[in-house]
N, C-alpha and C positions, 0 to 999 in steps of 0.2 A: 717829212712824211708827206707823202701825194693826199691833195683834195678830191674831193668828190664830187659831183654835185647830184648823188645821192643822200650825200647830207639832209634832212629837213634844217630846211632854213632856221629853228630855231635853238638848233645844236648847234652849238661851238665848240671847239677842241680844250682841254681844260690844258692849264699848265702844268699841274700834278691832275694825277688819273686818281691819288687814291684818296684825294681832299671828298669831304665830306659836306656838302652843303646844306647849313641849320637849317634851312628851311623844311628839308624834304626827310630827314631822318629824326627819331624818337629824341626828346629833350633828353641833353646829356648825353647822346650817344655819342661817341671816342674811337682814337685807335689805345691802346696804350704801348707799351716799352717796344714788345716783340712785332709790334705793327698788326695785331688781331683788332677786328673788330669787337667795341664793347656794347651791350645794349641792356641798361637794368641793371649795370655792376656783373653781369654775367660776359667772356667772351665767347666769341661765336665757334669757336674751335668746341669749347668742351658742350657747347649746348649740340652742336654736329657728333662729338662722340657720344654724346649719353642719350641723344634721343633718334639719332640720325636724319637724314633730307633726305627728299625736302621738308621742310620742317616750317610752320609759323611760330613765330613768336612777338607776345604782344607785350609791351613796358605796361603794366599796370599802374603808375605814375603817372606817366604820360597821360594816357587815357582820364585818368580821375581828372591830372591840371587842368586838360583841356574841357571838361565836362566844368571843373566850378567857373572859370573862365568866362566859359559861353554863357554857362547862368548867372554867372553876376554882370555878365554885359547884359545880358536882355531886361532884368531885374530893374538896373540903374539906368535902364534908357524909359523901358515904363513908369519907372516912377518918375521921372521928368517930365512925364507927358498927364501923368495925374492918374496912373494904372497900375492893375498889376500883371503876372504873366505868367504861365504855367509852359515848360520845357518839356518835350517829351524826348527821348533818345527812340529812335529809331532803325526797330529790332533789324529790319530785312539787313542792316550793313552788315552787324554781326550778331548775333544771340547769342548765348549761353548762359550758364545759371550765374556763372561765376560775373559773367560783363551784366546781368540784369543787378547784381548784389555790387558791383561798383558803381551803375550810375545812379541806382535809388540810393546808394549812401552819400551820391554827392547831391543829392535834393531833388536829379530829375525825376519822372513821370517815365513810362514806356510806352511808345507804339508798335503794336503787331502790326500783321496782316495777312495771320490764316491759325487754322485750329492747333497746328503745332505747333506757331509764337504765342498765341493765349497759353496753351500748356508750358512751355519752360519758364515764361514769365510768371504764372501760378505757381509753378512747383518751386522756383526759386525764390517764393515768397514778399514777390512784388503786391501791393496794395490792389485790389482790384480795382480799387476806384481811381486808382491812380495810373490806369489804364485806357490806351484810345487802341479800339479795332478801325483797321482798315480793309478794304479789300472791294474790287470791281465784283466779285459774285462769290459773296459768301453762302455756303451753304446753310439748307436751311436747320442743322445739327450743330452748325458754328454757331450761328446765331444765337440759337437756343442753350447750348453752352455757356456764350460769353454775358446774355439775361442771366442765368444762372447762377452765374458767378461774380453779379453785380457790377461788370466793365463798367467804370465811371460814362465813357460815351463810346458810343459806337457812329462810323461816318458812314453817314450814307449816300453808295456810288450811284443811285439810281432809283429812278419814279416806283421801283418793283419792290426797291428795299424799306421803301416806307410801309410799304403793307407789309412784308413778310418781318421787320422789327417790331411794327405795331401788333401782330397777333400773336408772335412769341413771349412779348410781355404782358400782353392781357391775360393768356393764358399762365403765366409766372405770376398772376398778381401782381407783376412789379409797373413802376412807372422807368421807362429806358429816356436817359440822358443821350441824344443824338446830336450829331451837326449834318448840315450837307453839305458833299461835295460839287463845287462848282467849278469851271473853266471860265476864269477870266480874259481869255482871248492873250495872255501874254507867256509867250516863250521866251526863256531865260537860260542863257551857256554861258559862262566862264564872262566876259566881259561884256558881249552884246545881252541883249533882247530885243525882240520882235512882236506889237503888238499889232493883233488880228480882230476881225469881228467875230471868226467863228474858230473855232478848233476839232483838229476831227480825228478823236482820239477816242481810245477803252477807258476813260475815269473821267466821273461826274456828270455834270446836268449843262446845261448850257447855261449863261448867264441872264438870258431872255426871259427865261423860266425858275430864277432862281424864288421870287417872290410867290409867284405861283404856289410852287412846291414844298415852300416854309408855310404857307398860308393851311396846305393839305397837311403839312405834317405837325401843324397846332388843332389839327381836328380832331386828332388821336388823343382822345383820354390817357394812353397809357404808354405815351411818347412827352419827353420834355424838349423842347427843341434851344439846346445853348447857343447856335449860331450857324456861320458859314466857313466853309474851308474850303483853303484852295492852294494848290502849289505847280510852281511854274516850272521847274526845271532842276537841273544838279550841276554842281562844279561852276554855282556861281559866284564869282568873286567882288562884285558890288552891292550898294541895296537899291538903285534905278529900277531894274525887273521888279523887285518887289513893292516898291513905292506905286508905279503906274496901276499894278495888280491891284494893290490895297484902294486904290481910289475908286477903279473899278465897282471894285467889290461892294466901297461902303456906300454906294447910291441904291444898290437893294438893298444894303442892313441898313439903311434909313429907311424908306418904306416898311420894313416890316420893323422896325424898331418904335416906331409910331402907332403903333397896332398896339402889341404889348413887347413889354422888355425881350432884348436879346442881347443876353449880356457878352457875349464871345468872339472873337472873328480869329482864328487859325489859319496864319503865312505860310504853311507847311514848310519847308527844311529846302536843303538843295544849297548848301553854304560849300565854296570849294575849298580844297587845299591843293600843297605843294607838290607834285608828284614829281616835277624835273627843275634845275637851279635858275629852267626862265619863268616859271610861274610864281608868279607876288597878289594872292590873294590879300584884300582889303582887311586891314584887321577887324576882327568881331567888332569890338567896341564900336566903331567906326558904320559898321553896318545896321547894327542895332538898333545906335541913336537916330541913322539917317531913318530906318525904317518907322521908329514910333513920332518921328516929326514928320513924319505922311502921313499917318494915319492920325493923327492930331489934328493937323490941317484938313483935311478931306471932313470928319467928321465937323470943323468951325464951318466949313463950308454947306454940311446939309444940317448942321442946328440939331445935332446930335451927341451926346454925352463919349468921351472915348470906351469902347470896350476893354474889357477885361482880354491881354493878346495871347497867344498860345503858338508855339512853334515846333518844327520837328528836326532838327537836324542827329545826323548819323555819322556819313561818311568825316564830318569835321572833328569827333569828338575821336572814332576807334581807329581812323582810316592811318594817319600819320606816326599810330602809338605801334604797327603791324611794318614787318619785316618779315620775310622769306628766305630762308636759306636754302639754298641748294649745292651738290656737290658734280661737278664740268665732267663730262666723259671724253667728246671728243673736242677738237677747235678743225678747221677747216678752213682754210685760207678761198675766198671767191673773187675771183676776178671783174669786178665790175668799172662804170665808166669811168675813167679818171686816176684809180688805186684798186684796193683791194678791201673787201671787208669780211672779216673775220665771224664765222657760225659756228658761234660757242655752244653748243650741246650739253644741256643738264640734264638730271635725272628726275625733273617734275615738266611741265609744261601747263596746257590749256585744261588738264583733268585739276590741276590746283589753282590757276588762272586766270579762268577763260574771258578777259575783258579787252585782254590785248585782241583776241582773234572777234568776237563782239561789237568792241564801241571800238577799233583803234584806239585804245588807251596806248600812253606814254608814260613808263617808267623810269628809275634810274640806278642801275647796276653798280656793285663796287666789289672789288676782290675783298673775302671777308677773313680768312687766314695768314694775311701777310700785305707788305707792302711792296712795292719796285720802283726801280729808278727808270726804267724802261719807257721809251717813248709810247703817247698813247694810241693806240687801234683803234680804228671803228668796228665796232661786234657788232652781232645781232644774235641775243639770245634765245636760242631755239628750245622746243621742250624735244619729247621722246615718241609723241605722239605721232600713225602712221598720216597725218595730215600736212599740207606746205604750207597751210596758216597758223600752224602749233608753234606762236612765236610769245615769246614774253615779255621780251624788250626789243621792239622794235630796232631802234639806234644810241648808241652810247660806245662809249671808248673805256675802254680798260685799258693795264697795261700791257706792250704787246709779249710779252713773253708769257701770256695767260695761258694755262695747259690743262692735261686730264692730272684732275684728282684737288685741284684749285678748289676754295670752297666762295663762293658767293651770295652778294646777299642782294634784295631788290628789295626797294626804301616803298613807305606809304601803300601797303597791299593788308592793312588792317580791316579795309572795308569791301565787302563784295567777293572777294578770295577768294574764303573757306565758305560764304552764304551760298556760290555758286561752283562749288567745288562737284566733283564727277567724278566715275568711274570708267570714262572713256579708255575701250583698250583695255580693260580690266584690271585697269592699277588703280590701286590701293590710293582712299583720302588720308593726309600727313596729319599727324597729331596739330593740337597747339598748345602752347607752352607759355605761358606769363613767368615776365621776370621780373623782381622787384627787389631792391635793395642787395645787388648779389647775389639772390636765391632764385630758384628757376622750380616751378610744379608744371605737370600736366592739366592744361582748362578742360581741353575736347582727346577724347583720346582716339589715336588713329588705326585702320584699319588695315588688316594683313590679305594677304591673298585666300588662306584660309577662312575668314569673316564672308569675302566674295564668293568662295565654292558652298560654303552654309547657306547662301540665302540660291542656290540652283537644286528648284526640286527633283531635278534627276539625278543628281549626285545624294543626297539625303538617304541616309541609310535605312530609315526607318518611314521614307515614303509608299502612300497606298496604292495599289494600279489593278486596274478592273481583272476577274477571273475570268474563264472560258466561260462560267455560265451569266456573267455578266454582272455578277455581286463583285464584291471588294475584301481584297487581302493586304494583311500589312508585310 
């Protein structure tokens, strides 16, 4: 087969196209006899007939391992360090009632970050207290909401949100458990970070002023102030960013922790995983431990008790339990430098996607209906949409006799997916469908063209529109 140098250097040609690399697909996912993909004891043909693609579907297995997992690594590194540590899962990757009722059953906490994640995490009967709001500009009905409804802490993005928290719960009668958000000047991706003196971003306070603002937000009778929080980045695969961050940080939680107790400090989330067979994320454990022996350290250093830690990770827990199926319309051979690379056409793209066309995300494609002996192609998974960046997978090989009507699957799109999923073009968002033990339910259920024409109030049969004399007729 002809080279490229198209290629991204960190693609390789596999020697089977339809091997499956454990890192990047759901625990226990298979081919079995007939060469179908399995995911949850379910294969991917009858989950394409009964529910059709594109389609997600999430191993609810998966997802749970990786949540007790994460929380027994953080668990057993904080108590090595003489602490304890509160998880939260971290709604924006994925929500739903069903994902908020797996990961409180495996012990964590949830964080939102708007009045629709307070509502599904309430109605699916998460703790309220066991709840952390996020959000750069909460409105002030969220707010008052999430007082309301007794949110364990709410974080606060900004010098504005200490007043408008502080008069929501004086007016509630209540005392609001808060932290603040700070920029510790450290950005954190996959392998590197970069620390800075300033950061010039939409979330939190600068780290200049983090005492300052703990100091104003202990003036409020009817503000409890737990701590500080801060998070550097996502898809990072060491605990360096976070370690540099936390020492940071705990030079103002010593100053205000000398004043009176604050018992909290919050590494926010941003843990990565495997999206393609070259990514080797650090394991949890490993990250954990490194993490609460910096924070151990830093604190012998300012003569400081360790806090109580708290984290958020998402993408690590839902991101690698999620699969996508879709069904290939067309293939189209493209002549570029070197060979030739193949634009495989599904029937979803960037409306159930959009990360590829966003961050350049890197996925990893597999024929999900069958297997072949067939040398492998370099693709590029294109969606439907009328855009040239409606791409899904960038680069990957399949085998080359891939065709219309092929069904395919793309590994680790549990996170972000469906949170950022659209209507662009006017097609329909895909259901999603949890598999577990063999058995397959509908989580979120998907939307038809029909759903799309109901919400156009010109099409509405029963819409009002002004008379000749200016009043209104139905």
């Amino acid at each position: 087969m002809a080279t490229t140098t198209a290629v991204p250097g960190w693609l390789q040609a596999p020697a089977d196209a339809n091997a499956l690399a454990e890192q990047v697909w759901p625990i226990g996912a298979h081919r079995d006899d007939a060469g179908r993909l399995v995911i949850g004891g379910v294969d991917a043909e009858t989950l394409a007939a009964t529910y059709g693609t594109p389609l997600y579907v999430v191993d609810e297995s998966d997802a749970r391992a990786r949540a007790r997992r994460l929380l027994a690594a953080f668990e057993s590194a904080a108590a090595s360090v003489g602490t304890g540590v509160t998880v939260y899962y971290a709604g924006k990757a994925f929500l739903s009632s069903e994902i908020v009722r797996w990961v409180t059953g495996e012990g964590l906490a949830v964080d939102v970050c708007s009045g629709g994640e307070l509502a599904v995490a309430l109605a699916a009967g998460a703790d309220p207290a066991r709840i952390g709001f996020h959000g750069n500009n909460k409105s002030p009905a969220e707010i008052e909401r999430a007082v309301g409804a007794g949110v364990g802490a709410i974080i606060l993005d900004s010098e504005i949100e200490i007043e408008r928290v502080a008069e929501a719960a004086a007016l509630a009668g209540r005392v609001q458990r808060v932290r603040l958000r700070v920029n510790s000047g450290v950005h954190a991706s996959t392998h590197e970070f970069l620390a800075t003196a300033h950061e010039d971003q939409k979330f939190g306070v600068s780290l200049e002023r983090a005492v300052e603002l703990g100091t104003r937000i202990r003036s409020h009778a009817s503000l409890e102030f737990l701590g500080l929080h801060c998070h550097i980045g996502s898809q990072i695969f060491d605990s360096a960013g976070f370690a540099e961050s936390a020492e940071r940080l705990l030079a103002a939680h010593a100053e205000l922790a000398r004043v009176a107790p604050l018992p909290e400090l919050n590494l926010g989330g941003g843990f990565g995983i495997a999206y393609t067979s070259a990514d080797e994320p650090t394991p949890i454990e490993q990250i954990a431990q490194g993490i609460a022996d910096a924070v151990a350290s830093a604190c012998r250093d300012h003569g400081v008790p360790v806090p109580k830690l708290a984290f958020e990770p998402g993408r690590s827990i839902i991101g690698p339990a999620g699969v996508t199926l879709y069904t290939v319309g067309t293939v189209k051979p493209v002549p570029i430098e070197g060979g030739w690379r193949h634009y495989v056409s599904v029937d979803g793209g960037m409306s159930d996607n959009a990360r590829t066309a966003l961050y350049g995300a890197d996925y990893t494609v597999r024929l999900a209906g069958r297997v072949s002996d067939e040398l492998p192609a370099l693709v590029r998974i294109a969606g439907k949409h009328c855009e040239s960046g409606d791409i899904v997978v960038d680069a990957d090989y399949l085998p080359h006799d891939v065709a219309p009507g092929d069904l395919l699957a793309v590994a680790a799109t549990g996170a972000y997916c469906w949170s950022l999923a659209n209507n662009y073009n006017h097609v329909p968002r895909p259901p999603v469908v949890a598999v577990r033990d063999g058995r397959a339910r509908v989580i979120v259920h998907g939307e038809t063209v029909d759903d799309l024409l109901a919400r156009d109030a010109g099409l509405t049969a029963t819409r009002t529109a002004p008379n000749s004399t200016g009043g209104i007729t139905a």
